[in-house]
C-alpha positions in Angstrom: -2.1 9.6 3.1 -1.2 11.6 6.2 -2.7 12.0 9.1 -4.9 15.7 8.4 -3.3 15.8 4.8 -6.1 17.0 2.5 -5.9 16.7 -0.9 -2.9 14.4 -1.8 -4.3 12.5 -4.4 -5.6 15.3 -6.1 -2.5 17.1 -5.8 -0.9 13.7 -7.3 -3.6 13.5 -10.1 -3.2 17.5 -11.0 0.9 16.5 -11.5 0.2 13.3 -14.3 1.7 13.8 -17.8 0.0 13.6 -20.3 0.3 10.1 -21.8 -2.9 8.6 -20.8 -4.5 8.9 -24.0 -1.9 6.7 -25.3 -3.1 3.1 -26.2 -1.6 1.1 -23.5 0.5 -2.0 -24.1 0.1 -5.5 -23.8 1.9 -6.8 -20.3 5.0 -7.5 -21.3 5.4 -6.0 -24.7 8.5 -4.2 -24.7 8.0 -2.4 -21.2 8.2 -4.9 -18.8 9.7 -8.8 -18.2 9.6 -10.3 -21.5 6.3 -12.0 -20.9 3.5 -11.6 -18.2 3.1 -13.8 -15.9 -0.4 -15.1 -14.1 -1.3 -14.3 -10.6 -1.4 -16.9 -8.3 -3.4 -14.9 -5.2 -6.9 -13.4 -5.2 -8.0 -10.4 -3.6 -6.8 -9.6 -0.2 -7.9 -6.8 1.8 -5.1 -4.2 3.1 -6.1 -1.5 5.9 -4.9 1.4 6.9 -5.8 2.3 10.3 -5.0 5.7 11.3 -6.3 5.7 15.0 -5.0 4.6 18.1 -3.9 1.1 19.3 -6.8 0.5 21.7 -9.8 3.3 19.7 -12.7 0.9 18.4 -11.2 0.8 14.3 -8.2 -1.1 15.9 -10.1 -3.8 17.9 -12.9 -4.4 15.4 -10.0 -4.9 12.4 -8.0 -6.9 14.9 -11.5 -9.4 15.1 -12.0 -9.1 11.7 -12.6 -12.9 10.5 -11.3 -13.6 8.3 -8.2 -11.2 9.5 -7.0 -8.5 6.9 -3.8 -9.8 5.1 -2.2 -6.3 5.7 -2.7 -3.5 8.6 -1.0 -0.3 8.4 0.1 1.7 12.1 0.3 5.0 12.5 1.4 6.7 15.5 1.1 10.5 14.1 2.4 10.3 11.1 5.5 7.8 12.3 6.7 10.1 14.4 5.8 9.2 18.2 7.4 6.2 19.7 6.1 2.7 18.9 6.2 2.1 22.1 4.7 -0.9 24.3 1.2 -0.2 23.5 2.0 0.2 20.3 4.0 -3.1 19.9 1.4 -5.0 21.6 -1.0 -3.9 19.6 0.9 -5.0 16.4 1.9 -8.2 18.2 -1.9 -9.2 18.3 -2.6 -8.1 15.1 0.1 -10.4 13.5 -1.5 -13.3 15.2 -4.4 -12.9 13.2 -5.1 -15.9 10.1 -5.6 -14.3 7.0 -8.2 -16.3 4.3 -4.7 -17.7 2.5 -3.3 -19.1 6.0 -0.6 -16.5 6.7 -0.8 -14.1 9.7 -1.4 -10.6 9.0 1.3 -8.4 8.7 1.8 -5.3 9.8 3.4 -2.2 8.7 4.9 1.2 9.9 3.7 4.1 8.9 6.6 6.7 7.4 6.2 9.8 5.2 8.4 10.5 2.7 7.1 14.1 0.6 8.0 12.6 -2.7 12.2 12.3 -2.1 11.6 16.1 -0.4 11.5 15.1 3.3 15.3 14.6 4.4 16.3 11.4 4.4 18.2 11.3 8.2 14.4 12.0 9.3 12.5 9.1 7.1 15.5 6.5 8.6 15.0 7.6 11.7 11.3 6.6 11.9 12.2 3.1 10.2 14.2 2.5 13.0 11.6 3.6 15.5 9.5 0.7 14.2 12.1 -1.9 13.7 14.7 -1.3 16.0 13.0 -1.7 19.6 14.2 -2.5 23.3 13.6 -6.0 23.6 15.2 -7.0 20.0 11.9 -8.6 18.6 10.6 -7.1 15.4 7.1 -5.8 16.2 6.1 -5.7 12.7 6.6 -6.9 9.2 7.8 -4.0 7.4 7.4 -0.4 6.4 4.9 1.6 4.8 6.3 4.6 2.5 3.6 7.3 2.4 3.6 10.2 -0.5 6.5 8.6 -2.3 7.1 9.9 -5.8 5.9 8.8 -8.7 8.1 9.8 -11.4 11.8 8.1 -12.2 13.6 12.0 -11.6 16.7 12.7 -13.6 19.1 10.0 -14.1 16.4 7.9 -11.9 17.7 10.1 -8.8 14.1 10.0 -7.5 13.5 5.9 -8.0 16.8 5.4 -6.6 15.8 7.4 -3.1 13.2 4.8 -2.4 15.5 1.7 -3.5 17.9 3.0 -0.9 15.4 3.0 1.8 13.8 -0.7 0.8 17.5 -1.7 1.3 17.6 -0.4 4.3 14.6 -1.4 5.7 15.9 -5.1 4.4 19.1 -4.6 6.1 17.8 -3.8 9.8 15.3 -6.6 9.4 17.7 -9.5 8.5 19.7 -8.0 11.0 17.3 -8.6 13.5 15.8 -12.3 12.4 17.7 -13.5 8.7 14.5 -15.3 8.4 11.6 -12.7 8.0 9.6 -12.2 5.2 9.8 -8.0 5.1 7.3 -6.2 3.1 7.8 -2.9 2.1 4.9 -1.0 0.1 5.3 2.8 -1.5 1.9 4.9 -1.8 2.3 7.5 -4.9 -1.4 7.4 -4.7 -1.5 6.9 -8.2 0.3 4.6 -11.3 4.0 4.7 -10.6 6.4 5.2 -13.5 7.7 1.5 -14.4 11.2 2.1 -13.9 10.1 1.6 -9.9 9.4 -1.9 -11.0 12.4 -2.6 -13.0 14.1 -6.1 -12.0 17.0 -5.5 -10.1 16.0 -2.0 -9.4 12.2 -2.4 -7.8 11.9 -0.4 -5.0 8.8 -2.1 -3.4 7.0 -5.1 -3.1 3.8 -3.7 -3.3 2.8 0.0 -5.1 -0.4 2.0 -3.9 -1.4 2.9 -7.6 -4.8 4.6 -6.5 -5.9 6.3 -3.0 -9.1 8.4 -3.9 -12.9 8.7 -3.6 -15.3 5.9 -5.0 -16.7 8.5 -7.0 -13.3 9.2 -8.6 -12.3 5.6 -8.9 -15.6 4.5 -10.5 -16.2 7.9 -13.0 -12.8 9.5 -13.3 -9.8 6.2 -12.8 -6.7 7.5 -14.9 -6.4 3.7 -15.8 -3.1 1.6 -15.2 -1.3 0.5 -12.4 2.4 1.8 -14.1 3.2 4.3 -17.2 6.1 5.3 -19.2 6.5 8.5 -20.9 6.2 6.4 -24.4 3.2 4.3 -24.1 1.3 5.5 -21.1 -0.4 4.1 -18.9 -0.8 0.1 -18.7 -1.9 -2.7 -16.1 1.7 -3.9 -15.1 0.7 -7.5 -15.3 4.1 -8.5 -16.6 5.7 -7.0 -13.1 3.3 -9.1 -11.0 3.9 -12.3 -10.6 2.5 -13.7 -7.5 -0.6 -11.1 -7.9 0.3 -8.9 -5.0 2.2 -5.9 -6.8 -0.8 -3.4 -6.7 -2.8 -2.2 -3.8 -6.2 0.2 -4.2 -7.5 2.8 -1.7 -11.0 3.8 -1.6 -12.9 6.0 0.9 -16.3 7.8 0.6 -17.9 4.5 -1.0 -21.8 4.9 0.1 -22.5 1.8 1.0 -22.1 -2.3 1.0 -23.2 -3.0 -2.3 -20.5 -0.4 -3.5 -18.2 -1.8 -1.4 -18.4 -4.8 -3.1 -18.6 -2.8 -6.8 -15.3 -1.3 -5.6 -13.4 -4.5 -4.3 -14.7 -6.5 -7.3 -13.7 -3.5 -9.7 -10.7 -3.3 -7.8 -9.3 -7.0 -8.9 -10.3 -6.4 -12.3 -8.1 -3.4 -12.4 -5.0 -5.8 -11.2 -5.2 -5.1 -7.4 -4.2 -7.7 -5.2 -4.9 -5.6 -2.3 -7.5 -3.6 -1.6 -9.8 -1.6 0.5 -13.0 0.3 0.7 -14.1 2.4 3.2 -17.5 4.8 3.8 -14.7 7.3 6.0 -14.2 10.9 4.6 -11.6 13.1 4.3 -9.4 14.2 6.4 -8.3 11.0 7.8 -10.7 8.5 5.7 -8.6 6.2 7.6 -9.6 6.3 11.4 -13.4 4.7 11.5 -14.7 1.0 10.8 -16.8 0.9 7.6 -20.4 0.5 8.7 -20.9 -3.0 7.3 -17.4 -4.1 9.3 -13.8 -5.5 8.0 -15.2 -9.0 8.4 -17.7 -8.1 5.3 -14.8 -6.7 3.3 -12.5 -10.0 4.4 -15.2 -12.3 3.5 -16.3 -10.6 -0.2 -12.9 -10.7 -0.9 -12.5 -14.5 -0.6 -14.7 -14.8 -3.6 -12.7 -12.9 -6.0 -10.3 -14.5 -8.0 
């Protein structure tokens, strides 16, 4: 979500097909790898923090215990310079120990407006997070914001986003051959499957829901992927290592929902998640009141 952008997934939800009411298939079954696979990972907890690099949401995620496995930068909207503070911010924040050992990593924030936003622009931001003065990457990969949902004609709209995950590859490896890069695309909402297709994936990890608790909990579309012939589905068979989904949730009431909507979360096929008590328009700039370590720690017990 953007930075003062009302309304995106509702806008997103108001554009779905109609094929929910279609009886979803097995993972697997004829619209996926030939057979699903079982994921190896639990929960993990994913933030985006829309503030600035020394404002109180930053500090208190960067002490979080255990550390949030991913953290999302956003310097208005990806387009001021990730600049010193910026990079030292992010340099802390990957020092962090996540529950599974790894440091956390850390991603730059860069809209997209579903293929619409030109594409000079959106690699012009990547490079403001990856390419930097001293030569060091600063961060772990890139976070693609409002990115489409649908295939397009002739997959012209899939195809945008697998040119900019090469990309974003390219500059990294050019830079250390040996990172891991992770690069996530936020429809908001399930993505159609032919984002996941092997070969042709266009992410590691899919936002397939950014919405209210309230929404999530009473109104959830159901499925983290959908083709225009069976529907919606959980995608289980495009997730192997359990990491291939991601859930947003603000305007959750309280701890004990928090936990309803991490818990919920997994069951849905999440590997990442988060849940905030923040509200519209940036549900993304204020620590939840029972802290990131609370939402770290519950998470540890899923899966």
């Amino acid at each position: 979500m953007r930075i003062r952008a009302k309304g995106l997934t509702a806008l997103l939800l108001g554009s779905l097909l109609a094929v929910g009411a279609t009886a979803a298939p097995q993972a697997g079954a004829g619209t996926g790898p030939a057979a699903a696979t079982t994921a190896t990972r639990g929960l993990e907890i994913g933030v985006p923090a829309y503030t600035f690099p020394n404002y109180p949401m930053m500090l208190d995620v960067q002490a979080a215990q255990p550390a949030p496995s991913v953290v999302i930068l956003n310097p208005n909207n990806g387009e001021d310079p990730f600049d010193a503070g910026w990079q030292a911010r992010a340099d802390a924040l990957r020092a962090r120990t996540t529950a599974t050992g790894e440091h956390t990593k850390v991603l730059g924030y860069v809209h997209t407006e579903a293929t619409k936003r030109d594409r000079a622009a959106v690699l012009k931001d990547v490079r403001n997070y990856l390419v930097t003065a001293d030569g060091k990457l600063h961060v772990d990969g890139i976070f693609f914001d409002t990115s489409s949902r649908n295939c397009g004609v002739d997959n012209v709209e899939r195809d945008f986003y697998l040119d900019l995950r090469q990309q974003v590859r390219g500059i990294i490896h050019s830079i250390d051959p040996a990172a891991q890069e992770l690069v996530v695309n936020n429809p908001g909402t399930a993505v159609q499957d032919c984002f996941l297709e092997p070969g042709k994936r266009t992410a590691d990890t899919f936002v397939t829901f950014e919405g209210t608790y309230d929404a999530y909990t009473n109104s959830y579309l159901g499925g983290n992927v959908f083709n225009l012939t069976v529907g919606y589905y959980p995608g289980a068979g495009f997730d192997p290592d359990g990491t291939s989904y991601w859930h947003l949730i603000h305007a959750v009431p309280n701890a004990a929902a928090m936990q309803t909507a991490l818990s919920t979360a997994f069951t849905r096929g999440a590997g990442y998640a988060y849940a905030t008590d923040d509200v519209l328009d940036n549900p993304w700039d204020a620590t939840p009141a029972w802290g990131f370590g609370a939402e770290t720690s519950y998470a540890t017990t899923l899966g």
